[in-house]
N, C-alpha and C positions, 0 to 999 in steps of 0.2 A: 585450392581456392574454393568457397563457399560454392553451393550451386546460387544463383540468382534467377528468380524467377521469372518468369517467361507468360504472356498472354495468352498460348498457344496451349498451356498447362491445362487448363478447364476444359478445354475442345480436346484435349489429348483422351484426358480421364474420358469424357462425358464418350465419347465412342470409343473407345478400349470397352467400355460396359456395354455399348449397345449391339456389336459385332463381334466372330470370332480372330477377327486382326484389325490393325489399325498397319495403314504406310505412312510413313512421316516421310516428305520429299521438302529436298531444299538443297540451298548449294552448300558446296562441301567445305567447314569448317562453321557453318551459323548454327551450332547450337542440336541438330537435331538428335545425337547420339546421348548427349548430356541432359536431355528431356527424357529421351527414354528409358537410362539408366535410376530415373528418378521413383518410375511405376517397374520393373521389369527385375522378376528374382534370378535367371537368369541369362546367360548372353551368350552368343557365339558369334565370335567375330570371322564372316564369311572370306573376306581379301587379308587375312593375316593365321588363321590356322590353318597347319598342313595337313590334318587329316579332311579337311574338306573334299579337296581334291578326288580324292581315296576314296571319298562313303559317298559323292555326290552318285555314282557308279554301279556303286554294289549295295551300300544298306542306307539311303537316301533317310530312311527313316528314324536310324540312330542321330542326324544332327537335331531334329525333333525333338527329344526327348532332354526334360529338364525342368525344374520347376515355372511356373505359369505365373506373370506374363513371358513368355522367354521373348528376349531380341534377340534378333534376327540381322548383326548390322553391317551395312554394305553387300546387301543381299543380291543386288543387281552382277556382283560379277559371277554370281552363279543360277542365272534366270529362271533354270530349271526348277529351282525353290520354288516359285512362285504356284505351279500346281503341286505340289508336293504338298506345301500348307495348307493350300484351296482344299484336298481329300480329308489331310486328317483335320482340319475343321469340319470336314460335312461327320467324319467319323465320331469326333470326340462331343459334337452338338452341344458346346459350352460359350462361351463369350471371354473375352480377353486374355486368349490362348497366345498368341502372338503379336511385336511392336516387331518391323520392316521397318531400317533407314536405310535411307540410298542418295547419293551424290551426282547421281545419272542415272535418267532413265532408258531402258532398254533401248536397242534396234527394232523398227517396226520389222524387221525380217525375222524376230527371233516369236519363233510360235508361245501365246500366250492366253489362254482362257480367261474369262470374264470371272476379278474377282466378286460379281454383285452379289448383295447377298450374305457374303459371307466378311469384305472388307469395309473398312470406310478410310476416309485418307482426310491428311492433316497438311496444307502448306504450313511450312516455316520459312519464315526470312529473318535475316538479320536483325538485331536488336534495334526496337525503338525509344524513342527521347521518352517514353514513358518509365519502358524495363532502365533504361541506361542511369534513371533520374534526374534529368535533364528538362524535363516536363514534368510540374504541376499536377498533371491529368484532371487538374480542377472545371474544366469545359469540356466533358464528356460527347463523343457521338452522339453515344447511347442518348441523353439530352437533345440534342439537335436533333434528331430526331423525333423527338415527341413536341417540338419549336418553344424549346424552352428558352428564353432572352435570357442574356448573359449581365453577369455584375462587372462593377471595373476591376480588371487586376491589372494594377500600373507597377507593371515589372519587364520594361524593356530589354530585350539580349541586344548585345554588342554584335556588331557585325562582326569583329576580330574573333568573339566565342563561337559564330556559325559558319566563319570560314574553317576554324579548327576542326569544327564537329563535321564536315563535310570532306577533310581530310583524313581523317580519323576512323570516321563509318561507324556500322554497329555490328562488326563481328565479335562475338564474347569475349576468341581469345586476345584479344586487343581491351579488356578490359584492364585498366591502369597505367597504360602503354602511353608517355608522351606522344609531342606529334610524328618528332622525329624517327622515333621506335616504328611508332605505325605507318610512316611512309616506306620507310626500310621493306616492312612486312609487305601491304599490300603493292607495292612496285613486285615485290617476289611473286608472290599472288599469280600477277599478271603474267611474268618472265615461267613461272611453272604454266599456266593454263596454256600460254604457248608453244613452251619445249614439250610438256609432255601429255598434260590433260586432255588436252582435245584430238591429242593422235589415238590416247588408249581408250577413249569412251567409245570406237567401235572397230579397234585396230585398223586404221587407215591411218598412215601418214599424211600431216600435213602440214605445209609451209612455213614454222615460225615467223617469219620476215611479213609472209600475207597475213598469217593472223594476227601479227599484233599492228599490221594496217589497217586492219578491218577493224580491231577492238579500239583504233586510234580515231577512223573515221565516225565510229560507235559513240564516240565519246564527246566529238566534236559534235556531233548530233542530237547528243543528250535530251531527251523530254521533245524532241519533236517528232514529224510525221514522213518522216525520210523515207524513202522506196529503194529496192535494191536500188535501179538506174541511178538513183541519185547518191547512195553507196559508193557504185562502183566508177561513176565520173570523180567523188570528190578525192577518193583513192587515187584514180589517175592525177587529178590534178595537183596533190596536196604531199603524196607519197613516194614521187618522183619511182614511179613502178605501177603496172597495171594488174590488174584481178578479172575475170573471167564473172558474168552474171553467175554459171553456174557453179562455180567457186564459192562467189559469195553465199549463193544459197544453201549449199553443203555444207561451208561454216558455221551460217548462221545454225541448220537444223542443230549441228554439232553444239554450238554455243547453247539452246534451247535444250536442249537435253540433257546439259550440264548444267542447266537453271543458273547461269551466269545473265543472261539478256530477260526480261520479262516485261511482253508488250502490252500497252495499255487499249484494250480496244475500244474502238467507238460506242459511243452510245444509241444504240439502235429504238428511235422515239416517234413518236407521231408531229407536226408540225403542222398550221394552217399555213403557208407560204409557196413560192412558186422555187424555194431555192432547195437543192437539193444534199442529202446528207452525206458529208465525206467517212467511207468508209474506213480507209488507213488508220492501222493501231498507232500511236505512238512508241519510241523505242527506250527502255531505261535498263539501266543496270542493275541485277537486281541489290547491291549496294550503291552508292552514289559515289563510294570514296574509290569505286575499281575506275569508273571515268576517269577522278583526277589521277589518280596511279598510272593509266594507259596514258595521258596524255605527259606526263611527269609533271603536274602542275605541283606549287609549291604556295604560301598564304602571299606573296608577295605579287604571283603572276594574276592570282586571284581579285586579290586587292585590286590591281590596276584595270581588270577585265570584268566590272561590277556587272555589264551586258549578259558575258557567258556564267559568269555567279549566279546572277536569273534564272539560270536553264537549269545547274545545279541542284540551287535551291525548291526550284518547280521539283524536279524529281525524287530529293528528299522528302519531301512534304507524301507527293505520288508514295512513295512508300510506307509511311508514317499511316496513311489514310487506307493502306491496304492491309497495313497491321490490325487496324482497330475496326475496319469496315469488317476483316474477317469475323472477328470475334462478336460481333453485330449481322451475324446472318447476312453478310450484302456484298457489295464488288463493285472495284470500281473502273469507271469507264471517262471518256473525253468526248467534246463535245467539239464536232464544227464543220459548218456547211459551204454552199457554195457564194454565200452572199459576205465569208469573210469572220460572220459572229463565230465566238471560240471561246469556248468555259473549257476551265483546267481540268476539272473532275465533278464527274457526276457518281457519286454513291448512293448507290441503289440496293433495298431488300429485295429478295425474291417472292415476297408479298406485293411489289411496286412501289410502295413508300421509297422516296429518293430524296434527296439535297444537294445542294450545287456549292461550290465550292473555285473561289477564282485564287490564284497564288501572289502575292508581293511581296517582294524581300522587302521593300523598303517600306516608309509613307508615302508616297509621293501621286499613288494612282490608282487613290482607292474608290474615286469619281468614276473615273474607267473601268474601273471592275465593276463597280455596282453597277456601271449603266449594261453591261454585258450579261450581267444574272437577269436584269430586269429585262432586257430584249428577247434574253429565251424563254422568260416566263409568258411575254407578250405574244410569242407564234406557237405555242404549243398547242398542240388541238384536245381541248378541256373533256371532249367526249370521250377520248380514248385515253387521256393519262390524267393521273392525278394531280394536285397541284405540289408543289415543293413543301415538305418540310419544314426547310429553312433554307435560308441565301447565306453563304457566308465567303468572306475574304480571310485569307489565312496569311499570317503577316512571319515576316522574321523579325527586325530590330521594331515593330510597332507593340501599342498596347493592346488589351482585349477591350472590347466595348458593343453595344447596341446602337448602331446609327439610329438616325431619327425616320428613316425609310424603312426602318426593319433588317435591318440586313446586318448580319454580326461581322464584326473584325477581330480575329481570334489570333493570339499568339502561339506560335507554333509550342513555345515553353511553358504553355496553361492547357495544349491539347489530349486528350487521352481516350481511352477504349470505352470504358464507363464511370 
């Protein structure tokens, strides 16, 4: 299969040149080995050749040697790489000597020097509606950011197309894969990160039955602001089996280091008000189609549960906006306080330039949303932040458009990077 290009590509190059390594992290089958092989003359696959084992020991230095860029890939299951490369980068004083992928990152128990300096790192996540071509990219960030108003593109999606796409996901190798194929697949997915993935990311066993209650209760939670306790009751009550707080937290580290779960944190801003700011990340998958796989949903259960489709959809978009935020210098965050107000996503540069951003699958409450962008533009304390960008509502079956408030309504299939 063709390579298809990837957002991530530009950020790849552009610090492959500026460092003498780049880490590419991401979870394991999205894409990052197939990035690297694109810039890298040669490879060494760490968890699949056996002389590793051998040389990690006695001549550490011979897996080293090879033409430049060399990857490096699945480097994590032999951590000791990680200063090995750090030296002969200080020795070889060259730039884009080494590409690092890894599926999991280390145990904080395993000693590891600072790579500053000599690394730079790359998230990748899963394929978005832009790479998949499923989105336009005609309504750029990059634009929204600098408060460009939007023209009409009256090209509404079908609900029945974003229940598929939500099923489906954007893992690569799921490219051309009906739905059925790719339920197969990621159900698998799930049934492996439970048998085996999350015992061997740091050889402890642990409980298929609890983890895939936990990735069950994970999923039932989708896009919101759930705490262990609230984790570990909904377990008891829902899983007909109980889980231990510190259970849950050891899975989750475990899940988080296998870049399976990826929290969305809060927006940490200034406000004039007496209400105060909730700190809890939000919790997402970092594909949205591993929920429906944990839960075994199918387009049917979907259909009928438009409620929990919301939460879904909230999440896909969450990721969609983390693709393109990346490639735009920014990050994104959530917003919401003690007074109840709650914006989906706040993306923000690391210059402070931000936009706000509320989610709707449907038409139906885009009054509501906008009146929510505008309540947090109205308590923000203007001394200490600047003001928004732009307001926008990000729709799934609606069109794109400029309200007459200013406030864009964007389809999620005209959304893109730049």
């Amino acid at each position: 299969m063709d390579y298809k290009q990837r957002i991530s590509d530009k950020e790849l190059q552009r610090k492959l040149n500026a460092s003498g390594a780049v880490l590419i992290r991401g979870a394991k089958a999205c894409g990052k080995t197939e990035s690297a092989k694109q810039l890298a003359k040669s490879v060494l696959n760490v968890d699949r050749d056996e002389q590793v084992e051998a040389l990690i020991g006695t001549a550490p230095k011979r897996l080293l040697l090879g033409e430049t860029p060399r990857l490096i890939d699945e480097w994590q299951a032999q951590p000791k790489l990680w200063d090995y490369i750090r030296h002969e980068i200080d020795d070889r004083r060259k730039s884009a000597q080494f590409i690092l992928t890894g599926s999991a990152n280390p145990e904080e128990s395993v000693k590891m020097h600072s790579g500053a300096g000599r690394f730079t790192i790359v998230d990748m996540r899963t394929m978005s509606w832009q790479e998949l071509g499923f989105s336009s990219g005609k309504i750029s960030l990059a634009k929204l950011f600098e408060g460009e108003k939007i023209d009409v593109y009256d090209n509404p999606t079908g609900l029945e197309f974003i229940i598929e796409k939500l099923i489906i996901g954007g893992f690569p190798t799921l490219l051309n894969k009906n739905i059925s194929q790719a339920t197969d697949l990621n159900r698998s997915y799930i049934e492996l990160l439970a048998e085996v993935d999350i015992s061997s990311v740091s050889d402890v066993k642990r409980d298929p039955v609890k983890v895939r209650s936990l990735l069950r209760s994970l999923a039932r939670n989708t896009a919101t602001l759930v705490d262990i306790s609230a984790l570990e009751s909904d377990i008891r009550e829902k899983e007909n089996g109980g889980i231990t707080r510190p259970t849950v937290y050891d899975y989750l580290d475990a899940l988080n280091r296998l870049m399976i779960v990826e929290d969305q944190p809060a927006w940490n801003t200034h406000i004039r008000s007496s209400s105060s700011l909730r700190k809890a990340p939000k919790r997402h998958f970092t594909d949205v189609s591993l929920a429906v796989a944990a839960l075994g949903a199918d387009e049917n259960s979907l259909l009928n549960d438009l409620n929990f489709t919301g939460f879904l959809f909230e999440s896909l978009v969450t990721h969609e906006l983390r693709v393109y935020a990346q490639a735009n210098d920014a990050k994104v965050y959530h917003y919401r306080d003690s007074s109840g107000l709650e914006v989906d996503c706040i993306v923000q540069k690391y210059n402070g330039d931000w936009c706000a951003f509320e989610i709707k699958l449907g038409t139906g409450q885009y009054d509501e949303a906008a009146g929510s962008l505008k309540k947090l533009v109205s308590i923000l304390d203007t001394k200490k932040i600047k003001p928004p960008k732009s307001l926008n509502i990000i729709t799934g079956t609606g069109i794109s458009y400029t309200r007459n408030d200013g406030i864009n309504v964007i389809s999620l299939a005209s959304l893109g990077a730049f």
